[in-house]
N, C-alpha and C positions, 0 to 999 in steps of 0.2 A: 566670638573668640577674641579678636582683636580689643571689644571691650571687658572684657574677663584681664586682659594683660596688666591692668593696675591691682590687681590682685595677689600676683603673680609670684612675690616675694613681699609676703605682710609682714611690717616688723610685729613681735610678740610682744606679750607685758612682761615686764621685768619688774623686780623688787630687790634695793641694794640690802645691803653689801654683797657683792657682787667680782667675781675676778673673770675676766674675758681675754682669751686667745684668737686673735684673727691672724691667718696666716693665707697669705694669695700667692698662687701659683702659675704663672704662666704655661700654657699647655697650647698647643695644636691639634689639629683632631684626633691624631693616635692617643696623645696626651691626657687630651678630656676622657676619652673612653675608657682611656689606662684608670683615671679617675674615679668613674663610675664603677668597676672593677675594683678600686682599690676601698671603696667605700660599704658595696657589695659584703668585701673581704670581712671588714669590722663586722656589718651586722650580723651576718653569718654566724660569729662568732659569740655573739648575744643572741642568735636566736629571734632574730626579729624578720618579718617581710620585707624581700630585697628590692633594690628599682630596679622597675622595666626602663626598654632602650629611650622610651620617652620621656624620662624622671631626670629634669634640670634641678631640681628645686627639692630637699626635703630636708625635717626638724626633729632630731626624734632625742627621745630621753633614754641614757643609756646607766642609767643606777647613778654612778660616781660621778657624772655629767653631762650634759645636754651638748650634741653635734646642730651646726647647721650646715649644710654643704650645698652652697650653687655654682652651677657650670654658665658661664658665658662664653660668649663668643670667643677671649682671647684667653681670659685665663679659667681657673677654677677657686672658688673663696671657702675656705672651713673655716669655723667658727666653733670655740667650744667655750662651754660656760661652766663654771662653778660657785656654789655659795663661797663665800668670804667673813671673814670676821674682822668687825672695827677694832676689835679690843685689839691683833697684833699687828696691826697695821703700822702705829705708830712706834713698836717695838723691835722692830727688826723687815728686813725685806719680806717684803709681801711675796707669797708665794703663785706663780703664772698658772694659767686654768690649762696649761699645758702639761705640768706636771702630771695630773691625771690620769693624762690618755697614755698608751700602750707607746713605749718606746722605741721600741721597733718598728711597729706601723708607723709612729707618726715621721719618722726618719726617713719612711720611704715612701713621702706622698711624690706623685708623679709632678713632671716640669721642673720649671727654672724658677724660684722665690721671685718675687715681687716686691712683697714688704712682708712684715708680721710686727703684727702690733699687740703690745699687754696694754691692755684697758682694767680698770681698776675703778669699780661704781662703790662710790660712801655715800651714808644715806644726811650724814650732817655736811655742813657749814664750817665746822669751828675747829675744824684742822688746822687750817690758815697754811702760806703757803713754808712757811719755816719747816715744819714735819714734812710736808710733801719733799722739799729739798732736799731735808738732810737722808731719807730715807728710801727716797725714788726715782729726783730727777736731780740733773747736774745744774746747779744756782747759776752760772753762769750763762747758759741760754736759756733760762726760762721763761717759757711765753705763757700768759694766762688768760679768759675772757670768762666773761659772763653771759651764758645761754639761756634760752628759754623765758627770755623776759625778765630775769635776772633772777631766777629762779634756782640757777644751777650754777657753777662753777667749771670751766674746764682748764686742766694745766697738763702740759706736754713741753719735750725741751728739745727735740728734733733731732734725736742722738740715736745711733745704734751703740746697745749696750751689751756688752760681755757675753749674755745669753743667743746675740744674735736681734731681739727683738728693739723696737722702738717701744717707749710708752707714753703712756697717758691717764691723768686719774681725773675722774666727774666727781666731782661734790652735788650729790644730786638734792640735796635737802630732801623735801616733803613732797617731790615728786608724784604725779600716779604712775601708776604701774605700767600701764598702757602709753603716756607720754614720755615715760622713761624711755618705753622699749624705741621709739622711734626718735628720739634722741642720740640713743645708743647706734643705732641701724645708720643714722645721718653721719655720727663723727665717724664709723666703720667704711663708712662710703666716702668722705672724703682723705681719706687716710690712702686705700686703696685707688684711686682716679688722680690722686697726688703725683702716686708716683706711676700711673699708667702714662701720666697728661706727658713727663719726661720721656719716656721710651725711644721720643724723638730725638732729645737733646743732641744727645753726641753725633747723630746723624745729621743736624744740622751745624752743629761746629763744624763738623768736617767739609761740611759742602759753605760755609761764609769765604775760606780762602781763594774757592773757586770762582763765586760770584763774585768776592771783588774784583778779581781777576777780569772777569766778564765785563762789570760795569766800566772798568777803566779802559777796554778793547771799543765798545760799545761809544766810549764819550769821541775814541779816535777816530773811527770809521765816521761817527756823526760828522767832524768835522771835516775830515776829507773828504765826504762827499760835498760838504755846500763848494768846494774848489776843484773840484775832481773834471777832468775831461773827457770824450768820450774814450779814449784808448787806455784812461783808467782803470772805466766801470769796470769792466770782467773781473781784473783785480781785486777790487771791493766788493763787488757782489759775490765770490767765491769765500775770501774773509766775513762777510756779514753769515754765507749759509752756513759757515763753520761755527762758527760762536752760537 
């Protein structure tokens, strides 16, 4: 069992052009369930074999587009996929694989948002990043790299955009299909642990004012004790168990 767990969520092969919806949900355990439930709901609805209470994990093809939906620990990630086309790519806003799904269900997935990212797989090169700006991302933050051994292109600008969503578009060239799929599966996962890795943040600003606080208590009682006498201690050893 334990060694079956790297199997556990396989990336699939992909072939671009390609439009991807990844959208994470934070949930607690009523939340996950509410999840599983809400998931349920759709296939029902298509007609398809529901998960049982043991189903973290499944992929399924629903005509108009491909769901993937896994439950973890904190939150819950869906994922939905649609063909794309290069020819309108560079002619107007690319359309989200969001579009697709059912407006209503998708309005009321269970939990608190996370992130939700539009990913946008082209199968060329030769966009360059001028189209990707003028069409997708905002010029002024945009960050670029090259994956895969230079094999691929990724560009994202770290904005939440009008829709709600961040994005990101792969230039995947000549990709296979199979190395695509876990390409894709890698930047979905750091996109998603991005912003789980923050969750802390604000809980640790809040708590820096107190520790300096502490550390500057901390430097005085140090010193006081190297001169302290005994009809001190009590004093300080009461202030020290305080802090």
């Amino acid at each position: 069992m334990l060694h079956n767990e790297i199997h556990a969520r396989p990336p699939e092969a992909m072939t671009a052009p390609l439009a991807i919806a990844h959208i994470v949900m934070l949930a607690d355990a009523d939340g996950r369930e509410a999840s599983r439930a809400h998931v349920a709901d759709l296939l029902r609805n298509h007609h398809l074999a529901l998960p049982d209470a043991q189903t973290t994990h499944l992929r399924m093809d629903l005509g108009a587009y491909r769901l993937r939906w896994e439950m973890h620990t904190e939150f819950v990630s869906w994922t939905f996929m649609v063909p794309a086309t290069v020819e309108a790519f560079g002619e107007r806003e690319p359309v989200s694989a969001s579009e697709a799904v059912p407006r209503d269900w998708l309005s009321a997935l269970p939990g608190q948002c996370l992130c939700s990212l539009n990913l946008w797989v082209l199968p060329t090169q030769s966009f360059g990043s001028g189209s990707l700006v003028k069409h997708v991302l905002h010029e002024d933050t945009l960050v670029a790299s090259t994956v895969a051994d230079g094999h691929g292109e990724v560009y994202t600008d770290f904005a939440i955009h009008p829709d709600g969503f961040s994005r990101m578009v792969l230039l995947a060239g000549g990709m296979a299909p199979r190395r695509l799929g876990r390409l894709v599966q890698r930047l979905l996962e750091i996109e998603t642990y991005r912003m789980a890795a923050l969750l802390g943040l604000p809980a640790a600003r809040e708590a820096s004012s107190v520790l300096a606080f502490a550390e500057r208590e901390l430097a005085e009682l140090a010193n006081a004790i190297r001169t302290a006498n005994r009809d001190a201690e009590p004093a300080l050893l009461d202030r020290l168990t305080r802090l």
